[in-house]
Each structure stands twice: as structure tokens, then as C-alpha cells.
C-alpha positions in Angstrom: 10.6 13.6 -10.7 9.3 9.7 -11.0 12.2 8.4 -8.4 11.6 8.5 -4.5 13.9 8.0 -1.5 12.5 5.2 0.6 13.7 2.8 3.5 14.0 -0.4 2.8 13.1 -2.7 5.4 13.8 -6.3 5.3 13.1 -8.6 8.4 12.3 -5.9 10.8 16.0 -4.0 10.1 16.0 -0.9 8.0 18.6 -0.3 5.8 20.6 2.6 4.2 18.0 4.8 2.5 16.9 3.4 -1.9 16.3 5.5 -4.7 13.3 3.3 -6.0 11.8 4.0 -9.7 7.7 4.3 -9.0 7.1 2.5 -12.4 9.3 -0.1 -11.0 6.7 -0.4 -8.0 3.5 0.2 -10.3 4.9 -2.9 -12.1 5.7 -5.3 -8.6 2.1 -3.9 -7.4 0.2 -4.7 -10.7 1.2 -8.4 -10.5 1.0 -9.2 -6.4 -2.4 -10.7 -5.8 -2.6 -9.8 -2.5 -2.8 -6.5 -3.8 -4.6 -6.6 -6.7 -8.2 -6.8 -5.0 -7.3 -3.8 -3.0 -6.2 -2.0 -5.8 -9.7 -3.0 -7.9 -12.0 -2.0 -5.2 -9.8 1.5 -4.9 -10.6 2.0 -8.5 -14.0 1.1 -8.7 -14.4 2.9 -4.9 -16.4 0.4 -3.8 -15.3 -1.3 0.1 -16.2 -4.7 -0.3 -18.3 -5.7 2.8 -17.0 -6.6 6.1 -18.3 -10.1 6.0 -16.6 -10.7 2.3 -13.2 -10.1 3.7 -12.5 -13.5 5.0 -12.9 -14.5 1.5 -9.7 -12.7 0.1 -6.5 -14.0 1.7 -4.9 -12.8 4.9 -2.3 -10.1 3.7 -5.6 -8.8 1.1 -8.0 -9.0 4.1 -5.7 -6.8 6.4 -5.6 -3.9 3.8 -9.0 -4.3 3.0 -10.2 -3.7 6.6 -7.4 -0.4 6.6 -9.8 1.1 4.2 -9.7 4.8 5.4 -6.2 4.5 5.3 -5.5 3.2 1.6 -5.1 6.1 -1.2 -4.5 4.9 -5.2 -2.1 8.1 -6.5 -1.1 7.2 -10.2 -1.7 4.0 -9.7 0.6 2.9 -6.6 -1.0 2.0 -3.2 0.1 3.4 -0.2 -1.2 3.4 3.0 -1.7 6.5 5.3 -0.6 7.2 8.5 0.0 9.7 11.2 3.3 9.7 14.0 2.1 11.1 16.9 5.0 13.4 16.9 3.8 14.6 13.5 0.8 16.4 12.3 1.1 15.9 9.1 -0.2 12.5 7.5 2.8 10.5 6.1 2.0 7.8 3.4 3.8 4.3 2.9 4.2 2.2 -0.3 2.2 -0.8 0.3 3.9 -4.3 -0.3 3.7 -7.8 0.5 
């Protein structure tokens, strides 16, 4: 199935739960620049240095230095991340 249920959170206040279309986020990703340099270095699996990251801007920089946390799955980013209630890693849909 290529449609997930996901929150959609706008100014802090979630919402009634979205069905949203994963090519419809592969598209929105593909064109944000913020999230284009993350997505690059994912591919080519190369973390750009720690001194380089003030170069990117600040929304870029932030993922960047998340590193351990990002994962590329058919080419949407999401970022991983653990509740303390919850064993299991969870993974977010990444967005600026």
C-alpha cells in the first residue's frame, strides 16, 4: 500500500489523523532545499563534516547534525526516534 496515516501538525496543534500519498511527499521532499543536502549526503552516505554544517542553512544544518537518526526508505526522509514508553523505534516524515 503506497498511502499512510499520519498527523498533521500545524503550529504546534495536531489535527484529525491524513491519509497522505508517499509520492505526494517524495515529490514536496525532492524540491525543499533544506532537504535536498540531507537527502544527497544520505545517498552518497557520506556525513558531511561537523565544521561544514554552518555552511548549509539552519533547518539543513539541524538534520545534518541528527545524522544517526535520518534513514532514506524509497526515497522519503524520515527521521528516527524512540518514546520512552516505547521500545520500538518510531520514524517521522521529515519536513520543513
Amino acid at each position: 500500500m503506497n498511502d499512510i496515516t499520519a498527523w498533521t501538525q500545524v503550529v504546534g496543534i495536531t489535527t484529525k489523523p491524513t491519509s497522505i500519498n508517499l509520492d505526494e511527499i517524495r515529490e514536496v521532499q525532492s524540491v525543499d532545499d533544506n532537504l535536498q543536502p540531507v537527502i544527497q549526503a544520505l545517498v552518497n552516505k557520506v556525513k558531511p563534516p561537523q565544521g561544514s554544517l554552518r555552511d548549509y542553512p539552519k533547518e539543513t544544518w539541524t538534520l545534518l547534525s541528527q545524522w544517526n537518526s535520518l534513514v532514506l526508505e524509497d526515497d522519503v526522509l524520515y527521521r528516527r526516534y524512540q518514546l520512552i514508553t516505547i521500545r520500538t523505534a518510531q520514524l517521522s516524515i521529515c519536513k520543513w
